[in-house]
C-alpha positions as CSV (number, residue, x, y, z in Angstrom):
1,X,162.3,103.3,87.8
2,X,162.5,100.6,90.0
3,X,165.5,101.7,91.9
4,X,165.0,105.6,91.2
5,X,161.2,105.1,92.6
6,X,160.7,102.3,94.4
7,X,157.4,101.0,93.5
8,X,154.1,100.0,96.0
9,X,154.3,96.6,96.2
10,X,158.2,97.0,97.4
11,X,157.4,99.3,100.1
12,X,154.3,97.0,101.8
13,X,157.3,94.6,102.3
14,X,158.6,97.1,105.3
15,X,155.5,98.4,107.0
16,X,156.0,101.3,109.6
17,X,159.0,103.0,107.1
18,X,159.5,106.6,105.8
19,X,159.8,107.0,102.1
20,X,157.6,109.7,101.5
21,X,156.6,112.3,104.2
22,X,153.1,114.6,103.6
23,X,151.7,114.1,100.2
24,X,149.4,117.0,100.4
25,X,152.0,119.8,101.0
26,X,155.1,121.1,98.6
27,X,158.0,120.0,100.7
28,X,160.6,117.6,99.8
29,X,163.5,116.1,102.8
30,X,166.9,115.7,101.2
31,X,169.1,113.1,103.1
32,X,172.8,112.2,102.4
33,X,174.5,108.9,102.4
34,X,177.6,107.3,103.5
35,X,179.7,110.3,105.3
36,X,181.1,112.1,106.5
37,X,184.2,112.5,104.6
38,X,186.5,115.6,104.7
39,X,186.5,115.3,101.0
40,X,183.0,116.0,100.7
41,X,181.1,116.8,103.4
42,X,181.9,119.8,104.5
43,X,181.3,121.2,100.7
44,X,177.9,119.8,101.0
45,X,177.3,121.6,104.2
46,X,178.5,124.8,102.7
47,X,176.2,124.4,99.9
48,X,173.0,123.9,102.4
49,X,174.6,126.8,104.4
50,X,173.9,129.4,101.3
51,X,170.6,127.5,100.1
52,X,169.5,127.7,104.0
53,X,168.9,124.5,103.8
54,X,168.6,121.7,106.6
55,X,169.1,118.2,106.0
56,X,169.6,114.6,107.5
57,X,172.4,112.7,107.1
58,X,172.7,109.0,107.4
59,X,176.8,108.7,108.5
60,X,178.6,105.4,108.5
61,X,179.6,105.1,112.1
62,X,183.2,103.8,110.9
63,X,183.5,107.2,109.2
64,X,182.3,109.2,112.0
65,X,185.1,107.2,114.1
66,X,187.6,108.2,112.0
67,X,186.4,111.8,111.1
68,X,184.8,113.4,114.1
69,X,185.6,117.0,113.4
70,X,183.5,116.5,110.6
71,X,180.4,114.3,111.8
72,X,180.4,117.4,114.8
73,X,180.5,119.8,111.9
74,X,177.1,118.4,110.6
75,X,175.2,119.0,114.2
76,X,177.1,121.8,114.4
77,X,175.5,123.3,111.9
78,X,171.9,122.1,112.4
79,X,171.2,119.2,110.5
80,X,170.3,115.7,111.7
81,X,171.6,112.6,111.7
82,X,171.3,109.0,111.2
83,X,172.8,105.9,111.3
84,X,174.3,103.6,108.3
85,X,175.6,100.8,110.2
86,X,179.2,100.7,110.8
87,X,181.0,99.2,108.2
88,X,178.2,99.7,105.4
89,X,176.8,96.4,105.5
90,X,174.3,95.4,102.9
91,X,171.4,93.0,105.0
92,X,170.9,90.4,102.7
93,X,174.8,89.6,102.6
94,X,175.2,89.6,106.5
95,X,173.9,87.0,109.1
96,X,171.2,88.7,111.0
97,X,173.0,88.9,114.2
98,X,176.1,90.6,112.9
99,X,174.0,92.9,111.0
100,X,172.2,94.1,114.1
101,X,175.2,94.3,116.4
102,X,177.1,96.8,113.3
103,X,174.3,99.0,113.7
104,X,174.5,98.9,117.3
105,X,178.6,99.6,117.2
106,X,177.9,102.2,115.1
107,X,175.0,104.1,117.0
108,X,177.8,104.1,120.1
109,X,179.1,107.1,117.7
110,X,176.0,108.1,116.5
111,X,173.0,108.3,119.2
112,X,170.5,108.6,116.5
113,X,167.0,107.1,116.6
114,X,166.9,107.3,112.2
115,X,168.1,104.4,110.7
116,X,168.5,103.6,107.0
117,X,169.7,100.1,105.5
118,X,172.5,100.4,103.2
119,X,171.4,100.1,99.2
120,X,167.6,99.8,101.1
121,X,168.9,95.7,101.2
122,X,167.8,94.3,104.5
123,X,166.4,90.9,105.7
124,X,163.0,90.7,107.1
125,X,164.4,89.7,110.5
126,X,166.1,92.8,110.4
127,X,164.4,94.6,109.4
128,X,161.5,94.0,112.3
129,X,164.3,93.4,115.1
130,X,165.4,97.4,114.2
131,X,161.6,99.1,113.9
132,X,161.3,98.1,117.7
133,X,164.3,101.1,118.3
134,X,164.8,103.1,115.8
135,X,162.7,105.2,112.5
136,X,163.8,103.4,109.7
137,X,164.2,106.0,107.0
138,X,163.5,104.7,103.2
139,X,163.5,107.3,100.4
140,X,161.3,108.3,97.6
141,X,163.9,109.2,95.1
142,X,167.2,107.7,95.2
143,X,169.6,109.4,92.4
144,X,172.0,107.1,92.0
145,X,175.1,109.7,92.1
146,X,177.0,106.9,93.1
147,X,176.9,105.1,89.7
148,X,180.1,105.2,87.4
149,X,176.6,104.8,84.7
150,X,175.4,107.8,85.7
151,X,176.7,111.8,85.1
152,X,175.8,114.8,86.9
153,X,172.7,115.5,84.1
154,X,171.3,112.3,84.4
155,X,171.1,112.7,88.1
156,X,169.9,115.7,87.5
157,X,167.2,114.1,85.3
158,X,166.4,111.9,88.3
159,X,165.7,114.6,90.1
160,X,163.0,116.0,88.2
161,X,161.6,112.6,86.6
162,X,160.9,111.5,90.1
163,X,160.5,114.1,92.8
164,X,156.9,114.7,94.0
165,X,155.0,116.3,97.1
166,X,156.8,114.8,100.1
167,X,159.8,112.7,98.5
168,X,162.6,111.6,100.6
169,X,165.7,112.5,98.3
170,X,169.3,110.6,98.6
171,X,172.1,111.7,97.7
172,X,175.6,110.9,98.6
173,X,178.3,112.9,100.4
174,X,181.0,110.2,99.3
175,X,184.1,109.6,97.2
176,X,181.9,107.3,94.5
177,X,179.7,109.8,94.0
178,X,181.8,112.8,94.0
179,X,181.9,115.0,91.5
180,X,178.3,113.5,89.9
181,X,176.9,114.8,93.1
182,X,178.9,118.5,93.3
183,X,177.5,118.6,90.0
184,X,174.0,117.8,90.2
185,X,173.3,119.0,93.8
186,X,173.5,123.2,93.3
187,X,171.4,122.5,89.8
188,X,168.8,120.2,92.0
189,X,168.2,122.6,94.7
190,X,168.3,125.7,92.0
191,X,165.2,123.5,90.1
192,X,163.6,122.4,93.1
193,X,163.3,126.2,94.3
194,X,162.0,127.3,91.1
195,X,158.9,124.3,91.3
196,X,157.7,126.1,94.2
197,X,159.2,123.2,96.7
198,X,160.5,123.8,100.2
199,X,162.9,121.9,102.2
200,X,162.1,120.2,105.5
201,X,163.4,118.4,107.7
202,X,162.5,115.0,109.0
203,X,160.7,114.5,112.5
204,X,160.4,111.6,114.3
């Protein structure tokens, strides 16, 4: 639960974050990780297109250097994005200066004021340094479609273990999670419509 949920006492440990957006209302925000890829991307976006559904996504700025048809193709088509640092760099493995200045390289391709850590793993000098310019963007449900542990019905489980009024959802439109997510997505949407919940999208 831990990871799937982060718990209270992890959250007071980065004050001012999003991980869960109006408690009171059915709603949930589904984000994506760690795109754009042409591999799967634009099968995600196809997939919101016939759900109607908006989302953010939180691209890696090396990907959206190499793939810009595709990163366009997500603001193309309505959605917002965010940034994921540049070369996916994990905060407590990088020197605090470097960490900062990959997020800066990668918001030159970006131009996004959302910002969420890679793995949630950032350093308290960071972390601080970043709330003064950008929304940093946590989550309330993390799947974990990324996980060679995992299969698409466990995900799925995931989904309806955790999601409450409000969660920020992660997925991820990436090779790792591939077909875990193609899987799991249509039959997490398809639930989360039938529970009454609406998708929304995150405002700053």
């Amino acid at each position: 639960m831990f990871i799937e949920q982060p718990p209270w006492f992890y959250r007071i440990f980065f004050p001012g974050s999003i991980w869960r957006i109006n408690k009171t209302e059915k709603s949930v925000y589904l984000t994506f990780d760690d795109g754009p890829i042409p591999e799967i991307t634009p099968w995600v976006l196809d997939l919101l297109d016939k759900y109607n559904i908006k989302a953010t996504f939180f691209c890696v700025g090396d990907n959206v250097r190499k793939y810009p048809e595709v990163y366009q193709m997500i603001k193309d088509r309505g959605h917002l994005v965010g940034n994921h640092t540049f070369h996916h760099k994990q905060g407590i493995r990088t020197y605090t200066r470097r960490y900062i200045d990959d997020v800066e390289l990668a918001n030159q391709q970006i131009d996004s004021k959302f910002f969420r850590p890679p793995h949630g793993h950032i350093r308290p000098m960071q972390f601080f340094s970043l709330r003064k310019r950008y929304k940093i963007i946590m989550w309330d449900v993390v799947t974990r479609d990324y996980s060679w542990r995992m299969t698409a019905d466990k995900v799925f489980n995931v989904v309806k273990k955790y999601t409450r009024k409000g969660s920020v959802i992660v997925f991820h439109d990436s090779i790792k999670a591939g077909n875990r997510m193609k899987e799991s997505l249509p039959r997490s949407i398809e639930w989360l419509l039938s529970q009454g919940y609406t998708f929304r999208l995150i405002e700053l």
